[in-house]
N, CA, C and O atoms as a GROMACS GRO file, in nm:
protein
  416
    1UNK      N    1   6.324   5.277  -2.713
    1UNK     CA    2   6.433   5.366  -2.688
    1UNK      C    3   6.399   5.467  -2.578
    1UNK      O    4   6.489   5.506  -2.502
    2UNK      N    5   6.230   5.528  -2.561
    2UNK     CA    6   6.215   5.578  -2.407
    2UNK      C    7   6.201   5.552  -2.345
    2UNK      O    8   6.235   5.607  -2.241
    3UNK      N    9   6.132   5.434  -2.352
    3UNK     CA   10   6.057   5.341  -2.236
    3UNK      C   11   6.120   5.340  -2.176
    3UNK      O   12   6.228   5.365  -2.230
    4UNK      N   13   6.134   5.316  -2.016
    4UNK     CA   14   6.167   5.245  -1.944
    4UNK      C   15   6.197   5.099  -1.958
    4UNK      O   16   6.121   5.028  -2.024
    5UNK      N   17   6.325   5.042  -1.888
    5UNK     CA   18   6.302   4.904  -1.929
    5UNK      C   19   6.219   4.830  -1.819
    5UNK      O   20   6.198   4.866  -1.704
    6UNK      N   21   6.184   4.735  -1.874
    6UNK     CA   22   6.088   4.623  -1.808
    6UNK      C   23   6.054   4.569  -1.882
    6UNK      O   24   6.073   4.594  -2.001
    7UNK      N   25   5.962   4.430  -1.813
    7UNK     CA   26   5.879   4.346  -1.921
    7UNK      C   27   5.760   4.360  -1.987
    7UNK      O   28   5.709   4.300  -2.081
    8UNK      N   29   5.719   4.470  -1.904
    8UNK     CA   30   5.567   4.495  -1.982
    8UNK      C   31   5.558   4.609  -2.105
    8UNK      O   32   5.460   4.646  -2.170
    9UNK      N   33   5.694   4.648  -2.110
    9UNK     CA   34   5.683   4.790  -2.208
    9UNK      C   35   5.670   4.790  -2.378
    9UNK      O   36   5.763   4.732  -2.434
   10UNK      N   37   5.601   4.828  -2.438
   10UNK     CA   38   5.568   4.799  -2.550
   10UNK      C   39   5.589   4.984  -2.637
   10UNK      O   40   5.556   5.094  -2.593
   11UNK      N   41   5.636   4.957  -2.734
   11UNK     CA   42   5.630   5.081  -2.807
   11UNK      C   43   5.587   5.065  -2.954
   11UNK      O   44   5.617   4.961  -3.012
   12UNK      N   45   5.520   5.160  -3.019
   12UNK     CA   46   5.438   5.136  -3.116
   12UNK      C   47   5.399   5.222  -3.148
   12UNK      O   48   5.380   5.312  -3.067
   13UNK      N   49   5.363   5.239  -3.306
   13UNK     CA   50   5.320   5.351  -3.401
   13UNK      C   51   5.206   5.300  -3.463
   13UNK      O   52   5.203   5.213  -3.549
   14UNK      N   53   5.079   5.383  -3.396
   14UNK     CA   54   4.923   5.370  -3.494
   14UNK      C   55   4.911   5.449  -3.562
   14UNK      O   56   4.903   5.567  -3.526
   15UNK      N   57   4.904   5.405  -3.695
   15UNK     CA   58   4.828   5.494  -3.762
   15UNK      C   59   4.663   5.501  -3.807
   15UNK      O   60   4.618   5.588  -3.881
   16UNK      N   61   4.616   5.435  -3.771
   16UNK     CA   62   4.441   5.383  -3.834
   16UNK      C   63   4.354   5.433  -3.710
   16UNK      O   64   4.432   5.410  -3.617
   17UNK      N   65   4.284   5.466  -3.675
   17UNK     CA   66   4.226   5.583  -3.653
   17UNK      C   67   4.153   5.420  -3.522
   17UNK      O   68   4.169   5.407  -3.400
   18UNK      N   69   4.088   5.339  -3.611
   18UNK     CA   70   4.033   5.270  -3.552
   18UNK      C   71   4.100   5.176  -3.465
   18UNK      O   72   4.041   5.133  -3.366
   19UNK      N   73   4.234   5.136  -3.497
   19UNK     CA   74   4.342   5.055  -3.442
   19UNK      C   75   4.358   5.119  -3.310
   19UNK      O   76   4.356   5.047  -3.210
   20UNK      N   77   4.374   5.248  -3.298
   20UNK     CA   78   4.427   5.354  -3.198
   20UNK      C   79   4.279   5.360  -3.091
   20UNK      O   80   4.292   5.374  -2.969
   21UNK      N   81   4.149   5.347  -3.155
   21UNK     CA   82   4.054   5.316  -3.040
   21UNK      C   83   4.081   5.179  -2.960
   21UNK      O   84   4.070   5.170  -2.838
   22UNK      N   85   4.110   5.095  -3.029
   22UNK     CA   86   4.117   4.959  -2.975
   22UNK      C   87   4.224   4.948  -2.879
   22UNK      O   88   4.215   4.865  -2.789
   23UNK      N   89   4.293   4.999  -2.886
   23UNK     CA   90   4.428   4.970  -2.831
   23UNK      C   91   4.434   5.056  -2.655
   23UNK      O   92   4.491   5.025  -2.551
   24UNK      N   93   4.328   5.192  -2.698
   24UNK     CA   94   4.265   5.267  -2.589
   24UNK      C   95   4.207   5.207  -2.474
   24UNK      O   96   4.233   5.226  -2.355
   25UNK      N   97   4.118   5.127  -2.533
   25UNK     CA   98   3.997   5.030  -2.484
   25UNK      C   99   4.066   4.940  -2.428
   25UNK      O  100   3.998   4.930  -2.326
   26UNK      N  101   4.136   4.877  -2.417
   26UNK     CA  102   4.278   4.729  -2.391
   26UNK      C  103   4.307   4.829  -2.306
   26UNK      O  104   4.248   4.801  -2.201
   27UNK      N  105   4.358   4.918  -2.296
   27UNK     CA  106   4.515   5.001  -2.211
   27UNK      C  107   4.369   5.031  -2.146
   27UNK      O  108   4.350   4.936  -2.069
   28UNK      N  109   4.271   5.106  -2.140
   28UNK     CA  110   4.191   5.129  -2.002
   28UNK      C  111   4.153   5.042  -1.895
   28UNK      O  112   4.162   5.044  -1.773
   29UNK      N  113   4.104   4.955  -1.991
   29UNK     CA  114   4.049   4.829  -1.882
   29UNK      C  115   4.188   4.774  -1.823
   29UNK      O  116   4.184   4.775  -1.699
   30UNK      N  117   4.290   4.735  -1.867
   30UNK     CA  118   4.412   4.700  -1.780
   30UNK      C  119   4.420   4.745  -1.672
   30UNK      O  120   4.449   4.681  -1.571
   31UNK      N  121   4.386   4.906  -1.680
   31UNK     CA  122   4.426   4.985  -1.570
   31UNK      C  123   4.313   4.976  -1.444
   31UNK      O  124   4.328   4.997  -1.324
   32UNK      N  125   4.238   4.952  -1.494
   32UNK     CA  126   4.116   4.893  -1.360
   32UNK      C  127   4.138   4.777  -1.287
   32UNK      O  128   4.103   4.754  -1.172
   33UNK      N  129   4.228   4.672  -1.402
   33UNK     CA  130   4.259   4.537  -1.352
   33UNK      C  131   4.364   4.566  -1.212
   33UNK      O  132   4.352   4.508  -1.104
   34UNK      N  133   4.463   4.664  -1.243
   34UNK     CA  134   4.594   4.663  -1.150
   34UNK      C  135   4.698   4.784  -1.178
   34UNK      O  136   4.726   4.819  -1.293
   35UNK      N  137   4.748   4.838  -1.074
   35UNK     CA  138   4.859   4.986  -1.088
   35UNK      C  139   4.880   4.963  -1.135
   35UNK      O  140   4.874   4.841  -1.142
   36UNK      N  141   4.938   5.038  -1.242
   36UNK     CA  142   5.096   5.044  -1.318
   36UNK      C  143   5.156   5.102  -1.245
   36UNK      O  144   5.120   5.204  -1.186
   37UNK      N  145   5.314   5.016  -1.234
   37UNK     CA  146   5.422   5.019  -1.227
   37UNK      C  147   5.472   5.145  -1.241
   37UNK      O  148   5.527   5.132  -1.351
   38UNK      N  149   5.493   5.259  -1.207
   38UNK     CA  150   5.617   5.348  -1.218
   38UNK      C  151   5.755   5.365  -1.133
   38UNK      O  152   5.769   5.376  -1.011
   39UNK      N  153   5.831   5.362  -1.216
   39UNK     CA  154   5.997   5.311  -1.113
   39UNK      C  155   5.994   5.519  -1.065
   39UNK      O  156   6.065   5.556  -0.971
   40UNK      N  157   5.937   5.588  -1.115
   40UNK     CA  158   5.981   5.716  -1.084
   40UNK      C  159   5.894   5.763  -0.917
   40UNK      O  160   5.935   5.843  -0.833
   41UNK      N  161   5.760   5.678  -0.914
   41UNK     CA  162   5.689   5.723  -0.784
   41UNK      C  163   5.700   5.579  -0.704
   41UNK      O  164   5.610   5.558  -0.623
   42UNK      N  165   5.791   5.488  -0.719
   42UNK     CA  166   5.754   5.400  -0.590
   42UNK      C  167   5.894   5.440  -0.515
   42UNK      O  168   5.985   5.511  -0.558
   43UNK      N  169   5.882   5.359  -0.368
   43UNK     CA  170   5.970   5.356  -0.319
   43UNK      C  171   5.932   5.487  -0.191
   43UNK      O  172   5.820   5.538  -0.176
   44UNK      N  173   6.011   5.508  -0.141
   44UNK     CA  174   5.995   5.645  -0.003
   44UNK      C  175   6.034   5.731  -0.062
   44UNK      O  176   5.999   5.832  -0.001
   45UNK      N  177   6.103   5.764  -0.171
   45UNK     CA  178   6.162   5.900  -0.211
   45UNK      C  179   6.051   5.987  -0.279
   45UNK      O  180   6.062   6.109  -0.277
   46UNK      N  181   5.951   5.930  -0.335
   46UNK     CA  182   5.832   5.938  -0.370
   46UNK      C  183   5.743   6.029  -0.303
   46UNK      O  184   5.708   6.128  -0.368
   47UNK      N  185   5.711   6.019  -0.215
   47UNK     CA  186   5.596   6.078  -0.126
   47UNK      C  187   5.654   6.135   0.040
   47UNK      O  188   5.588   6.219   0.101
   48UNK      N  189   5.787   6.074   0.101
   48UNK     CA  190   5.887   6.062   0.227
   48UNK      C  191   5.798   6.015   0.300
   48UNK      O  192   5.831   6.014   0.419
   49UNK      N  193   5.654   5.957   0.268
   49UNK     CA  194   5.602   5.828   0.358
   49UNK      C  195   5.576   5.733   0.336
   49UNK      O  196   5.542   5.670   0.436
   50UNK      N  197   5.572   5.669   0.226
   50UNK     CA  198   5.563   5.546   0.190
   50UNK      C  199   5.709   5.454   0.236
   50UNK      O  200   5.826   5.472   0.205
   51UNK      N  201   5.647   5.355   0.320
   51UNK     CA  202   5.717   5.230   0.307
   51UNK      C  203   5.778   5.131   0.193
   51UNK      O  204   5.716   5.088   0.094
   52UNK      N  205   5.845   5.117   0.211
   52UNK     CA  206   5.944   5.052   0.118
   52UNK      C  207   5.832   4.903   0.067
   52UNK      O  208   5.800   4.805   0.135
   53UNK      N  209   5.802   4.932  -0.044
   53UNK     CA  210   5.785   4.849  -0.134
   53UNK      C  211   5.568   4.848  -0.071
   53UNK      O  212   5.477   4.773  -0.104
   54UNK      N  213   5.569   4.936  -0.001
   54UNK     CA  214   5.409   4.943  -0.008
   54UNK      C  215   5.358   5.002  -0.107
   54UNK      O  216   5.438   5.084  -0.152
   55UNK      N  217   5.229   4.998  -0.182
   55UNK     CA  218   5.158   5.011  -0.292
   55UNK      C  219   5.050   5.125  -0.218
   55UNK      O  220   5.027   5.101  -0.099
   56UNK      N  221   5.006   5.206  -0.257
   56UNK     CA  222   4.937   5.274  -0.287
   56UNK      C  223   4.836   5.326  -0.372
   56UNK      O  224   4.848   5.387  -0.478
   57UNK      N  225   4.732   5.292  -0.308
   57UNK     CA  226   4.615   5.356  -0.380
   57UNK      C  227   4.560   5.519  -0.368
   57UNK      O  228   4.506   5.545  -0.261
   58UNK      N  229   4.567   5.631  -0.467
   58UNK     CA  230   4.548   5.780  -0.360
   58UNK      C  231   4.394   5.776  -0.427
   58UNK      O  232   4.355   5.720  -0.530
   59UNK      N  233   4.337   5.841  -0.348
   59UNK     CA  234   4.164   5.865  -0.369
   59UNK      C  235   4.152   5.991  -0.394
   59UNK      O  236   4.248   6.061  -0.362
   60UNK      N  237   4.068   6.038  -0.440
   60UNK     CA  238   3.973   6.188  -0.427
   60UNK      C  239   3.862   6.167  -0.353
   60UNK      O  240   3.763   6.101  -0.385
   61UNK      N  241   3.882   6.225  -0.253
   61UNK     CA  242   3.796   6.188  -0.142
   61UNK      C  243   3.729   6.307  -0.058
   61UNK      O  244   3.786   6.349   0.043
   62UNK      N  245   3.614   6.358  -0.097
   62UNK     CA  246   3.595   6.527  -0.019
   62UNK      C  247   3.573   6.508   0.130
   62UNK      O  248   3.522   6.412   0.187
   63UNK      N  249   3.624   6.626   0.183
   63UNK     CA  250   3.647   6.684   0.309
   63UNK      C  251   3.508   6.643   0.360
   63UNK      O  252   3.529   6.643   0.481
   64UNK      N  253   3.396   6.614   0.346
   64UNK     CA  254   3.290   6.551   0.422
   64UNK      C  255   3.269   6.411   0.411
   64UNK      O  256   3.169   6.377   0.473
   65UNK      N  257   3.324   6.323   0.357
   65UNK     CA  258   3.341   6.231   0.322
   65UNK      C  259   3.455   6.114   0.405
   65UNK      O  260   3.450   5.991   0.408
   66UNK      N  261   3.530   6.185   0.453
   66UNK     CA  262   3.672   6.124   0.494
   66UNK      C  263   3.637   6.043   0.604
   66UNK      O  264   3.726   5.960   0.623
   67UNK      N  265   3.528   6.031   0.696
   67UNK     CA  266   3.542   5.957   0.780
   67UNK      C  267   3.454   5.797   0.734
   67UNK      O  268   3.458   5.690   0.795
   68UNK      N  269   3.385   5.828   0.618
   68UNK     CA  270   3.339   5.726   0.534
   68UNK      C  271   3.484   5.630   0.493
   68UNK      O  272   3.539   5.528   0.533
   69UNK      N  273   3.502   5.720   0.402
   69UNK     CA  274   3.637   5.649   0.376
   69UNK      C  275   3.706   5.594   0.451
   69UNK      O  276   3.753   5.484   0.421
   70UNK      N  277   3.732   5.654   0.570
   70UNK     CA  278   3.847   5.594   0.710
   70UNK      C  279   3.793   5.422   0.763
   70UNK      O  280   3.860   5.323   0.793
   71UNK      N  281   3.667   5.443   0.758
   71UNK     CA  282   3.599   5.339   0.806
   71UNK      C  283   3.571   5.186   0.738
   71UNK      O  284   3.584   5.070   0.777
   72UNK      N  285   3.520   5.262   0.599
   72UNK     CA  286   3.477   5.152   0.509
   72UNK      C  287   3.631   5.068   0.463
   72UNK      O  288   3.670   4.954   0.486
   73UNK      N  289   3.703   5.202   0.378
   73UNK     CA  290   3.847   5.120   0.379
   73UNK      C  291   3.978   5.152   0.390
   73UNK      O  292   4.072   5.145   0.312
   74UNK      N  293   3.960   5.206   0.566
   74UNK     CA  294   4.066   5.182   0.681
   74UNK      C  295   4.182   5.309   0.513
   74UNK      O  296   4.268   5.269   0.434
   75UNK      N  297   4.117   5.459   0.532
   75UNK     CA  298   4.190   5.520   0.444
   75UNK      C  299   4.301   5.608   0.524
   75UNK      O  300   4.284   5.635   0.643
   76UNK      N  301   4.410   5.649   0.455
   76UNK     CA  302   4.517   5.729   0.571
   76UNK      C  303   4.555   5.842   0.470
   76UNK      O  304   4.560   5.832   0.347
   77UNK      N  305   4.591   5.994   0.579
   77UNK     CA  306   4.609   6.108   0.468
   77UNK      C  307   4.747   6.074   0.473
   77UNK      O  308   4.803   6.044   0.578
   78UNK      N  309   4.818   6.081   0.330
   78UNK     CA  310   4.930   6.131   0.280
   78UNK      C  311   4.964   6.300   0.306
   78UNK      O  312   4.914   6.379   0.226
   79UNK      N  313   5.025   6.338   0.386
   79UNK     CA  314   5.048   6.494   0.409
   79UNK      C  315   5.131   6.588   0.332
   79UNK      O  316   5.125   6.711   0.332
   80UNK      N  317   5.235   6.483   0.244
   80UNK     CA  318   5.299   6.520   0.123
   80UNK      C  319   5.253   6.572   0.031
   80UNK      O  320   5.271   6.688  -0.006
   81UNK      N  321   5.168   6.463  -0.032
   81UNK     CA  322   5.065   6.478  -0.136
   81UNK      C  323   4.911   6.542  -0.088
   81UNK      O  324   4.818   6.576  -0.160
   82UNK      N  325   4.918   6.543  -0.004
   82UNK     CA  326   4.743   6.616   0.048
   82UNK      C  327   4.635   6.512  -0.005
   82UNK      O  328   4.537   6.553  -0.068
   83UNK      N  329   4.654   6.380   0.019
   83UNK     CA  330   4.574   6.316  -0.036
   83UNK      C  331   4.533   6.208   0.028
   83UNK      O  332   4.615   6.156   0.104
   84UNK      N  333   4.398   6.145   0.014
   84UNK     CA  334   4.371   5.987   0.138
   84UNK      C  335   4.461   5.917   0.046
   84UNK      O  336   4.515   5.972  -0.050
   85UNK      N  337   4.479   5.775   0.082
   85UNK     CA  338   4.491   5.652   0.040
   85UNK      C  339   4.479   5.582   0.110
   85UNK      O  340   4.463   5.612   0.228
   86UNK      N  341   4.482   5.439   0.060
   86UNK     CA  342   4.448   5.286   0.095
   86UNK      C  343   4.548   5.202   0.061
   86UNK      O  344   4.594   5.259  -0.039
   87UNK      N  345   4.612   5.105   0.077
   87UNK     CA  346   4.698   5.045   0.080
   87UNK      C  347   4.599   4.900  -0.041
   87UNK      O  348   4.506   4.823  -0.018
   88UNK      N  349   4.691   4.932  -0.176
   88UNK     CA  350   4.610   4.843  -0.273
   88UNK      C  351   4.665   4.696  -0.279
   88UNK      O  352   4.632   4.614  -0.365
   89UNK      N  353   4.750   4.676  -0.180
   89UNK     CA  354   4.712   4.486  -0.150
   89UNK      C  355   4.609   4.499  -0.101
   89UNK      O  356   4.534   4.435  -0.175
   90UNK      N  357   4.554   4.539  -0.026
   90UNK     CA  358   4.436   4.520   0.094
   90UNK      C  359   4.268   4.559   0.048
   90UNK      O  360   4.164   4.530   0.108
   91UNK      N  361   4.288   4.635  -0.079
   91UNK     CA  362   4.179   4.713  -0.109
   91UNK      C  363   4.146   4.724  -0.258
   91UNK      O  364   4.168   4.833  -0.310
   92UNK      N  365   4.104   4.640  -0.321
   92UNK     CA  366   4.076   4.661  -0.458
   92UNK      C  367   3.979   4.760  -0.503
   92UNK      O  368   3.884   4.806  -0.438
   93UNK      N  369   4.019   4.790  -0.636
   93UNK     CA  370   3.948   4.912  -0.708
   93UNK      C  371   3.772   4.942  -0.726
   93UNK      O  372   3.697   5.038  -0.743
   94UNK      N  373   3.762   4.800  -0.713
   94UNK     CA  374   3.584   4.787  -0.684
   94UNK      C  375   3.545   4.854  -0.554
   94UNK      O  376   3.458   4.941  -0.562
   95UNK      N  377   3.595   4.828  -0.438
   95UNK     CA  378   3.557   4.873  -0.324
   95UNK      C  379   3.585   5.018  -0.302
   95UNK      O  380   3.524   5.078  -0.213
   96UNK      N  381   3.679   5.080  -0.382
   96UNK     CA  382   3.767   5.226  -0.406
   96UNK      C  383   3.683   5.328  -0.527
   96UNK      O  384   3.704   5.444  -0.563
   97UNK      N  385   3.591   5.239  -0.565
   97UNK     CA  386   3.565   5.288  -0.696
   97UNK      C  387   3.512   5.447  -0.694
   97UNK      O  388   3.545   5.536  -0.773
   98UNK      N  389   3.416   5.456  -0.572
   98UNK     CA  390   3.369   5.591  -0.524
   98UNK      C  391   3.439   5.726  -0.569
   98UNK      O  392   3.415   5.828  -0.633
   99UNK      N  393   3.537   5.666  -0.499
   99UNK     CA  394   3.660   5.774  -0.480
   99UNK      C  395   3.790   5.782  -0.580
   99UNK      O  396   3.869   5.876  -0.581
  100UNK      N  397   3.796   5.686  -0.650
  100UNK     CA  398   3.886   5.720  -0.789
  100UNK      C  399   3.933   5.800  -0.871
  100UNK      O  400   3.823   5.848  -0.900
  101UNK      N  401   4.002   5.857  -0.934
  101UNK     CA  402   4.014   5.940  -0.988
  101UNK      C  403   3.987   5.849  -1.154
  101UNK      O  404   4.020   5.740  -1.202
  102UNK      N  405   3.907   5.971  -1.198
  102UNK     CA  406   3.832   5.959  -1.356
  102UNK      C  407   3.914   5.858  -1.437
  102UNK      O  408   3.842   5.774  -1.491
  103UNK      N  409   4.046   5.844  -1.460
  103UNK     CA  410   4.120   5.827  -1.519
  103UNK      C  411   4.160   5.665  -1.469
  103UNK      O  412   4.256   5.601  -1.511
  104UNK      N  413   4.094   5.636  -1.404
  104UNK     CA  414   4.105   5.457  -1.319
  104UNK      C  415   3.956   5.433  -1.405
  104UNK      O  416   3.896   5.326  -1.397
   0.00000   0.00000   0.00000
């Protein structure tokens, strides 16, 4: 009933303490596998630079660092967001891993 619709959306009530680790553990590693989907940040209205239907990867990437990044994987500042990114057809999370944010 909040979800968003799509095919991947699942809603569900844990109660077991241990069920709710497992399910943690599944939903993290997914997220290393590949983005999730949000219909609220894709698109250009999003950021007013993203290209239509380009993917985005944003990094944490420090101010001494950036030309590492630029080089190794071809990174570009978002001026909206104040942030590098990489374009994640082109650049998987292994090669990004450096610069990730905790939560990848």
């Amino acid at each position: 009933m909040l979800a968003s619709p799509g095919p991947t959306d699942l809603m569900m009530r844990l109660t077991d303490p241990a069920a709710c680790e497992r399910v943690g553990r599944v939903i993290e590693r997914a997220r290393k596998d590949g983005a999730a989907w949000n219909p609220r940040s894709s698109g250009p209205s999003a950021s007013g630079s993203e290209k239509q239907g380009e993917k985005r990867l944003y990094l944490n990437v420090p101010f001494a660092e950036k030309d590492e990044a630029k080089r190794l994987l071809g990174a570009r500042w978002d001026k909206d967001r104040r942030k590098w990114y990489v374009d994640a057809e082109r650049v998987d999370r292994e090669q990004a891993a450096r610069w990730l944010p905790p939560s990848f």
